[in-house]
VOGU-3710 file (C-alpha; in Angstrom, 3 decimals, decimal comma):
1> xxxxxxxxxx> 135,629/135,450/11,937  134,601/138,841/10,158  133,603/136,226/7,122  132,130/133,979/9,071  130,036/136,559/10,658  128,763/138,128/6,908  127,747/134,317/5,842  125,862/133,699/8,865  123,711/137,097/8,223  123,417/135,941/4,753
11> xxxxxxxxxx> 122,283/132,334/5,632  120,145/133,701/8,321  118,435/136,106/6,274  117,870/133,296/2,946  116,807/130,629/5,341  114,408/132,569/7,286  114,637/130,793/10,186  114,092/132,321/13,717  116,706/130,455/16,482  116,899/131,850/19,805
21> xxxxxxxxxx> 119,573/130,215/21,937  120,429/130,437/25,708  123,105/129,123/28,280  123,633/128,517/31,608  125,121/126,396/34,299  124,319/125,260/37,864  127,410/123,777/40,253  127,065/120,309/41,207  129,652/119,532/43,632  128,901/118,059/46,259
31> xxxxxxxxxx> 130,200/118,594/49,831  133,256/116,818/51,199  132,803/113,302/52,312  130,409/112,125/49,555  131,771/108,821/47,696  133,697/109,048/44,571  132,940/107,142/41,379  134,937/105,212/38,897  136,746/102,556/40,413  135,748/99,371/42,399
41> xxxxxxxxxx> 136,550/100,365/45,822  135,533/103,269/48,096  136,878/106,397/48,269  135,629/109,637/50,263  135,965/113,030/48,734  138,660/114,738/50,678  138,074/118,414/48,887  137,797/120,448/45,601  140,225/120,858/42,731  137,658/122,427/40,559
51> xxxxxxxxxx> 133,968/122,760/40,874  131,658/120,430/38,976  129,104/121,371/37,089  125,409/120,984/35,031  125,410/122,780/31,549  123,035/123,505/29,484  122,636/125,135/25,730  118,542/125,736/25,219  117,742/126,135/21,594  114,727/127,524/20,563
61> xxxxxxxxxx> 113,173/127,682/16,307  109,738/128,558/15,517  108,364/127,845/18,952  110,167/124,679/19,902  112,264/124,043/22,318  115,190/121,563/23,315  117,978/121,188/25,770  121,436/119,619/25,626  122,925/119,427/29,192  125,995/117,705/30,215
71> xxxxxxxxxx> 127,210/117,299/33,768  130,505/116,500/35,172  129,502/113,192/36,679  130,602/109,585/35,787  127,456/108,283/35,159  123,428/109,038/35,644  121,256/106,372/36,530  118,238/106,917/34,129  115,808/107,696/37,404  117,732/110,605/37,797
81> xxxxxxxxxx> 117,375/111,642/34,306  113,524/110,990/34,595  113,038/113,146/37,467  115,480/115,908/36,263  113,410/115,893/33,036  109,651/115,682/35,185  111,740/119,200/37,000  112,701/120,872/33,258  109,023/119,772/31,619  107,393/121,733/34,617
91> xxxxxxxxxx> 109,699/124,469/34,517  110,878/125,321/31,745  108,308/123,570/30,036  110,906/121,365/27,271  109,358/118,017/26,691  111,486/115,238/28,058  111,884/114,064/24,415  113,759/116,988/23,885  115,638/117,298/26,512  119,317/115,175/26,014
101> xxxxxxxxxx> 121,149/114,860/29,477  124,740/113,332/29,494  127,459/112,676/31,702  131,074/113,839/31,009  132,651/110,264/32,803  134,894/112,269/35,007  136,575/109,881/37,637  136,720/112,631/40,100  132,769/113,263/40,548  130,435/111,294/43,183
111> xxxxxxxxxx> 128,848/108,273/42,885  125,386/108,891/42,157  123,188/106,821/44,323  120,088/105,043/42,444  119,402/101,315/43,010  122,032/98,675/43,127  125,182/99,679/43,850  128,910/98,148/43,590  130,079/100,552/46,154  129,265/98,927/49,714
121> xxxxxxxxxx> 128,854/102,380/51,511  128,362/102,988/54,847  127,529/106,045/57,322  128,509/109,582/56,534  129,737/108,409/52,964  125,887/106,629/52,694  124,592/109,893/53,797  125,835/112,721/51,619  125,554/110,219/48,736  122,002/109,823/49,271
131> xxxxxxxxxx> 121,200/113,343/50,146  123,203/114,269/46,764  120,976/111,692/44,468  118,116/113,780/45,722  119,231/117,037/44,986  120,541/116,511/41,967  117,648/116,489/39,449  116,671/120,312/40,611  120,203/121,563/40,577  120,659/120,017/36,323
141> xxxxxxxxxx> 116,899/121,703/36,012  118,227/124,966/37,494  120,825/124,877/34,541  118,234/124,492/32,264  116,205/127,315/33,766  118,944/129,391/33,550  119,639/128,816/29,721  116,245/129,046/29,116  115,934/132,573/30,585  118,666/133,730/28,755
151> xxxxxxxxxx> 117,570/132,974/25,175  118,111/135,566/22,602  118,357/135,451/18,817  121,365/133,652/17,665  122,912/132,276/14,669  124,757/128,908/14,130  127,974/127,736/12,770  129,657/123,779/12,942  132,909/122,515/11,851  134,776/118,994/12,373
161> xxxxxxxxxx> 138,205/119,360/13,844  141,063/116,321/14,309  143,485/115,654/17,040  144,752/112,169/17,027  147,711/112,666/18,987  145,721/112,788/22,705  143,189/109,081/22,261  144,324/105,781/22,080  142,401/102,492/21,432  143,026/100,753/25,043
171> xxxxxxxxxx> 142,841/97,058/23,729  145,463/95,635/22,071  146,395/92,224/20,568  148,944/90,133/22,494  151,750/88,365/21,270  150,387/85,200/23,070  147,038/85,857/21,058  144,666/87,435/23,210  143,333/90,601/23,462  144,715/92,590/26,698
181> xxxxxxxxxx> 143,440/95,686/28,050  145,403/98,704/29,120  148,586/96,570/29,299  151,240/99,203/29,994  153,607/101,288/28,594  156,400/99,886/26,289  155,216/96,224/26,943  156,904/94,385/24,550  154,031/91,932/23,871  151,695/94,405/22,608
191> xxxxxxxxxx> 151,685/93,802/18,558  148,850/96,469/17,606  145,375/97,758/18,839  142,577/96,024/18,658  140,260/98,631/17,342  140,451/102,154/15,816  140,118/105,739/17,423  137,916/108,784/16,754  139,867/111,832/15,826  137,214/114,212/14,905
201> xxxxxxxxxx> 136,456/117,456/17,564  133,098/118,881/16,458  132,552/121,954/17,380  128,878/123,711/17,864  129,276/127,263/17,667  126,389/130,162/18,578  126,143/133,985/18,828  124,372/136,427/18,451  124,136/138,724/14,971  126,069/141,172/16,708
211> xxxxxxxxxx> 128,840/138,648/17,150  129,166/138,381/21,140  129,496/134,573/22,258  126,757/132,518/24,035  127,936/129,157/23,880  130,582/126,475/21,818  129,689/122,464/21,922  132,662/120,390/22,140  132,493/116,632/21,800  135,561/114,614/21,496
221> xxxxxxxxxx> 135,912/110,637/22,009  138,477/110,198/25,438  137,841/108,438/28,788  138,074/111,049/31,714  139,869/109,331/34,035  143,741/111,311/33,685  143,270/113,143/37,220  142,513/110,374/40,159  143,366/111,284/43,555  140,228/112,060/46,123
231> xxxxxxxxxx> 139,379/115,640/45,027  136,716/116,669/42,696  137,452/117,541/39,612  136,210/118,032/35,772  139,265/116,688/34,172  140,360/117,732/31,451  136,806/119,949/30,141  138,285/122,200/33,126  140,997/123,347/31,134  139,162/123,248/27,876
241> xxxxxxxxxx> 136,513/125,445/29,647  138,709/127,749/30,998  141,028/128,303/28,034  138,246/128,902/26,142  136,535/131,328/27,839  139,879/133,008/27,842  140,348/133,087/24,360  136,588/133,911/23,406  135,277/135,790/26,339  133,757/134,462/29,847
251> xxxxxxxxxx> 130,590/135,487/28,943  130,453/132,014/26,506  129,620/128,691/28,077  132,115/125,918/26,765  129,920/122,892/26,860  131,701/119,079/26,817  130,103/115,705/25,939  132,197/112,812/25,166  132,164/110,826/22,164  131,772/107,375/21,985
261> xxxxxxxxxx> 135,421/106,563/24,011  133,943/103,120/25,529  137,334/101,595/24,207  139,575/104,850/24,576  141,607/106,521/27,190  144,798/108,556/27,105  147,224/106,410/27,850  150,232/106,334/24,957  151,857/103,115/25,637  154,756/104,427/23,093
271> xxxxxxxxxx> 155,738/106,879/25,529  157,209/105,879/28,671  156,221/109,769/30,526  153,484/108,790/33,069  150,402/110,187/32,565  148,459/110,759/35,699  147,733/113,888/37,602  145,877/117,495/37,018  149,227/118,184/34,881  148,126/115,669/32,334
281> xxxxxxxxxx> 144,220/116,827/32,202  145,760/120,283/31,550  148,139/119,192/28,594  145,020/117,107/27,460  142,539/120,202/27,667  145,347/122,419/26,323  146,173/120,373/23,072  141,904/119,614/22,537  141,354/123,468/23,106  143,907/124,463/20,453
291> xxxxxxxxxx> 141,961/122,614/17,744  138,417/124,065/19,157  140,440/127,312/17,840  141,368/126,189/15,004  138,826/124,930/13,820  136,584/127,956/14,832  137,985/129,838/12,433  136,828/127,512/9,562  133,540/127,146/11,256  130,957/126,916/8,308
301> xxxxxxxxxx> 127,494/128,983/9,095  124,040/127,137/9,076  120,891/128,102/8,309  118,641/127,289/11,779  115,616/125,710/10,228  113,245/123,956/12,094  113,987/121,737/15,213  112,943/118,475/15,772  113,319/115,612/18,153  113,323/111,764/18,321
311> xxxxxxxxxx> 113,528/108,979/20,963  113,095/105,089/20,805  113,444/102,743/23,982  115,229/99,912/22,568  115,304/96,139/25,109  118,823/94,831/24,817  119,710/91,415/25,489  120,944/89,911/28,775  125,039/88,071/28,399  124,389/84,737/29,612
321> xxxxxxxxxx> 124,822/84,002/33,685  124,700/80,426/34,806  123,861/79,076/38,036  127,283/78,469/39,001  128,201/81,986/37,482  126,112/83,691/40,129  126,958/80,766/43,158  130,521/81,948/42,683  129,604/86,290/42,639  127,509/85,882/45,599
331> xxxxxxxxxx> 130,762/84,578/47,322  133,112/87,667/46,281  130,610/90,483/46,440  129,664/90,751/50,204  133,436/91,589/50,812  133,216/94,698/48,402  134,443/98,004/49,548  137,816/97,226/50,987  140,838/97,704/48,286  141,656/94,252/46,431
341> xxxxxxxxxx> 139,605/92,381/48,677  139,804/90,137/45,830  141,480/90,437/42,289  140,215/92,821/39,891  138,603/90,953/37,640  136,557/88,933/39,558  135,341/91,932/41,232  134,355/93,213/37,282  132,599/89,360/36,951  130,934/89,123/40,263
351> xxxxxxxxxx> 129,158/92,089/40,202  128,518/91,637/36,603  126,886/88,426/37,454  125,058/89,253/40,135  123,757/92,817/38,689  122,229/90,788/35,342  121,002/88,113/37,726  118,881/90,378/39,577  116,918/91,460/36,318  115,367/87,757/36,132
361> xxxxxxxxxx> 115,541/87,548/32,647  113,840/91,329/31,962  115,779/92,990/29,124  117,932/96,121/29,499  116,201/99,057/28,459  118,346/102,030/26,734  117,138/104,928/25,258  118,776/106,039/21,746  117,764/109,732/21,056  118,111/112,007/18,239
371> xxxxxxxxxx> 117,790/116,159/18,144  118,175/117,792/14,864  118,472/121,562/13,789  117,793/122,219/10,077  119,107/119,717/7,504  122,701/119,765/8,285  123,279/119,525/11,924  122,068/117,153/14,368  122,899/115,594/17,967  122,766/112,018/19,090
381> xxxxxxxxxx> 122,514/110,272/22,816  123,360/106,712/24,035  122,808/105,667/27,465  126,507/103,665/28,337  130,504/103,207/27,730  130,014/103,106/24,059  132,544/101,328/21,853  134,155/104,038/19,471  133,571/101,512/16,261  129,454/102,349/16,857
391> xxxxxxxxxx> 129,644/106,051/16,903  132,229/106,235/14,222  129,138/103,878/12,631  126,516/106,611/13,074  128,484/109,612/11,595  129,319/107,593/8,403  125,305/106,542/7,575  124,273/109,917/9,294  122,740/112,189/6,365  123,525/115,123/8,214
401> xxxxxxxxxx> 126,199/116,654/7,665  127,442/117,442/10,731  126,472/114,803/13,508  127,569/114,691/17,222  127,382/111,501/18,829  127,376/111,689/22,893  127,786/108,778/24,966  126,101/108,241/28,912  123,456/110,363/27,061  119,404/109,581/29,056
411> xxxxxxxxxx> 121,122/106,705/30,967  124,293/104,854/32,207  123,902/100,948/31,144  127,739/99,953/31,631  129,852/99,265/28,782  128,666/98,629/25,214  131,158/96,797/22,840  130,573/95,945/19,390  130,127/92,665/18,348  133,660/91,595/17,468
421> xxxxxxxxxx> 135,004/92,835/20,952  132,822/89,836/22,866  134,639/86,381/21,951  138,014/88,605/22,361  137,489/89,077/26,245  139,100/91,522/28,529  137,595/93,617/30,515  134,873/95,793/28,915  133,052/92,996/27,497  133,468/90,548/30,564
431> xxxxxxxxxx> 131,714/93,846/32,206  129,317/94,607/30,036  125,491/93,859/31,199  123,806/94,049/27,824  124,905/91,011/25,356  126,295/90,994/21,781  124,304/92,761/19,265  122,945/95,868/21,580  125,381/98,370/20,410  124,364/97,323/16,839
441> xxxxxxxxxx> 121,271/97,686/17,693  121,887/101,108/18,723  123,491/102,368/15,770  120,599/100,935/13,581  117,809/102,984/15,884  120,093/106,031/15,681  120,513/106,023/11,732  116,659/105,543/11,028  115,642/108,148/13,466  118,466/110,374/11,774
451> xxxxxxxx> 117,200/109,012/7,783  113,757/109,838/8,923  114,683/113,269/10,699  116,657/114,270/7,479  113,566/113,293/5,168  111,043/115,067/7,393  112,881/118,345/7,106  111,323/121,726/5,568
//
C-alpha cells in the first residue's frame, strides 16, 4: 500500500485533476410482516438476520457530480428509480443522468410494490408492502445525501481480481439433448454447461491523500439467492461488508453491485455438500472478500480526470404471446399465492404471458447507462437478470480499461438472455418479457456510449 499511496500522489499531482468523493448509507429494512421477494409464492418476513441497506459512493471532478447507489433489494421497478432520482436531483442536486441505482438481487429483501405484481398479496402483507414502495425513494436519497455531505478530496485506484471457484453457469446440456436448468447435484445426465462464467472481481478503490479509507466498489457476477428462509438478509455482501471493514477500517463503506449473473448462481453440482443457509453466504462472502484483499494490494492508481455521463432508452421487443397462450395464463394465474398451486413452470409461463399481454403490443423500455471517470475507468447499468455472455461482451469492446458492468441497474425488466439461450428453452428464456435480440441490443448501446465517452475525454 505505501507504493500505491506514492503513485497515486504522483498521478494526482501530473493529472491535475480535482476528485472529491463521499459515502454513505441509509437502512432499508423494512418492518416485520412485509412480503419477501424472489420466488413465486408468498412469504411474510418473520424478522432480521442482517439489516438491509441503500449505498451510495458520490464522486465529484471539476464541478460535476454523480452517484452510484446499490441497495439490498431484489429488484426496483423503474418508478421507484424515477422518483428516488426526482428526491436526489432536488437534494443533492445530481442530475438523474448521473445518478446509477442498482439492486443487489438478494432473495431475502421485500417485494417492492409498483404496478403488476406476481405476488397475490393480501391485508397486513398488502399494507407494509405498499407503505414500504412509498418510503423507499427518500430513504435511497437519504444515502445519497449522506455521501454527498461527506465529500472530501480523494484519490483513485482499480484493479481486476479472479475467483472462479464460488459461480457456476446454471444451464447445462442434457444427455437427452436439451438444455436443463439448475438440475441438481451429481445428476448423471448433465454433460457440460451451457454457457461460460465471469471470474473477474473489480475492485474500485478511494481515499484520501492521507491514506484513510472512504469507500471500495465490489462487483462480482453471482445470483444472491444462497440464504432463503423468511428473515431479511444481504446475503453474502453482508459478510463481504463486514470483513472488509474489518480488515480496512469501519470508517470505509464496502459497496456491492452484481455483475451480469442472469445465468449464474452458486450451486456446484460437482459437490454433493448442500449449499443453502447464512453458513454458505458467509463462505461465499469470505472466499470473494479474500480476493478484494488481494487484489487491493495490486490496485493500480488513476489519474481522476474529468467525469462524464451517458444514458439511452432503448424499446426492446415483445416474445411472441398467442391468443391461446394468454386463454391458458388467465386460467393458472388467479390461483397465485398459495405454494404449487400449480407446477412451476407454468406459473413462470402464465405470468409471463399475461404480464407481455398487458403491454398491447408497446415495447419494453430499458435504460442502458454509462458513467466514466478519466480515460481508464468507467461504470455501466442494465435494467434486468442479465445473461453473463453480454457483460463479458461489454468489457471485451470497452476501451476503458477498467469497466464495471452492473446488472438491475435504473430498472428491473426480468431476465435478459442472449440470443443463443432462446431456441434452447428452460427457464430464463421461457421467463423472459423482452424477445431475442434485446440483450444484444444492450451491449451495442453500452459500447458506443463507452467508444464515444472514451473519444470525448480531455
Amino acid at each position: 500500500m505505501r507504493r500505491l499511496a506514492a503513485l497515486l500522489l504522483t498521478v494526482s499531482a501530473v493529472a491535475g485533476a480535482e476528485l472529491r468523493v463521499g459515502a454513505g448509507a441509509a437502512k432499508i429494512t423494512p418492518p416485520p410482516g412485509a412480503p419477501m421477494a424472489g420466488y413465486y409464492y408468498n412469504r411474510a418476513a418473520s424478522g432480521v438476520h442482517d439489516d438491509l441497506w441503500a449505498k451510495a459512493i458520490v464522486l465529484e471532478a471539476d464541478g460535476a457530480r454523480a452517484a452510484i447507489v446499490a441497495c439490498d433489494i431484489s429488484g426496483l421497478p423503474r418508478p421507484i428509480i424515477d422518483q428516488a432520482r426526482r428526491e436526489i436531483e432536488r437534494n443533492p442536486g445530481i442530475p438523474p443522468e448521473r445518478v446509477m441505482i442498482s439492486a443487489t438481487h438478494t432473495h431475502t429483501g421485500p417485494v417492492v410494490l409498483s404496478g403488476p405484481t406476481r405476488y397475490n398479496l393480501q391485508g397486513d402483507m398488502l399494507r407494509i408492502g405498499e407503505q414500504y414502495a412509498a418510503d423507499l425513494p427518500k430513504m435511497i436519497a437519504e444515502a445519497v445525501r449522506k455521501a454527498a455531505s461527506a465529500l472530501t478530496p480523494a484519490r483513485v485506484a482499480a484493479g481486476r481480481g479472479r475467483e472462479d471457484s464460488l459461480t457456476f453457469n446454471r444451464r447445462f446440456h442434457m444427455k437427452n439433448g436439451t438444455v436443463g436448468w439448475n438440475p441438481g447435484k451429481l445428476n448423471p445426465n448433465i454433460v457440460r454447461p451451457a454457457g461460460p462464467i465471469d471470474p473477474d472481481v473489480p475492485v474500485v478503490y478511494f481515499d484520501t491523500p492521507k491514506g484513510d479509507a472512504v469507500a471500495v466498489h465490489v462487483n462480482y457476477a453471482l445470483h444472491l439467492d444462497t440464504v432463503g428462509g423468511a428473515e431479511y438478509s444481504a446475503d453474502y455482501p453482508y459478510s463481504l461488508s463486514r470483513l472488509l471493514s474489518d480488515a480496512k477500517g469501519r470508517d470505509m463503506l464496502t459497496l456491492f453491485t452484481n455483475g451480469c449473473a442472469g445465468n449464474l448462481n452458486h450451486v456446484d453440482v460437482a459437490w454433493a455438500d448442500k449449499q443453502k443457509g447464512h453458513s454458505e453466504a458467509a463462505r461465499i462472502g469470505t472466499v470473494l472478500a479474500a480476493e478484494v484483499l488481494k487484489t487491493m494490494k495490486r490496485l493500480d492508481a488513476l489519474p481522476a480526470g474529468s467525469l462524464r455521463a451517458r444514458s439511452a432508452m432503448l424499446a426492446l421487443p415483445l416474445p411472441e404471446v398467442r391468443p391461446q397462450d394468454l386463454e391458458w395464463a388467465r386460467k393458472i394465474t388467479p390461483t397465485f399465492g398459495t405454494p404449487q398451486a400449480a407446477p412451476f413452470m407454468d406459473l413462470v409461463r402464465a405470468f409471463k404471458f399475461v404480464d407481455v399481454a398487458g403491454r398491447n403490443g408497446a415495447p419494453l423500455e430499458a435504460e442502458v447507462q454509462v458513467i466514466a471517470l478519466g480515460d481508464q475507468l468507467a461504470w455501466i447499468g442494465l435494467p434486468g437478470e442479465i445473461f453473463t455472455e453480454h457483460g463479458l461482451a461489454i468489457k471485451t469492446a470497452s476501451p476503458f480499461r477498467y469497466t464495471v458492468v452492473s446488472e438491475l441497474a435504473n430498472g428491473s425488466i426480468g431476465y435478459v438472455p442472449n440470443r443463443k439461450a432462446y431456441p434452447e428453452g428452460a427457464y430464463e428464456p421461457e421467463s423472459a418479457r423482452c424477445g431475442p435480440g434485446s440483450g444484444e441490443m444492450m451491449v451495442e448501446a453500452a459500447v458506443r456510449m463507452l467508444i464515444d465517452l472514451a473519444d470525448r475525454r480531455p
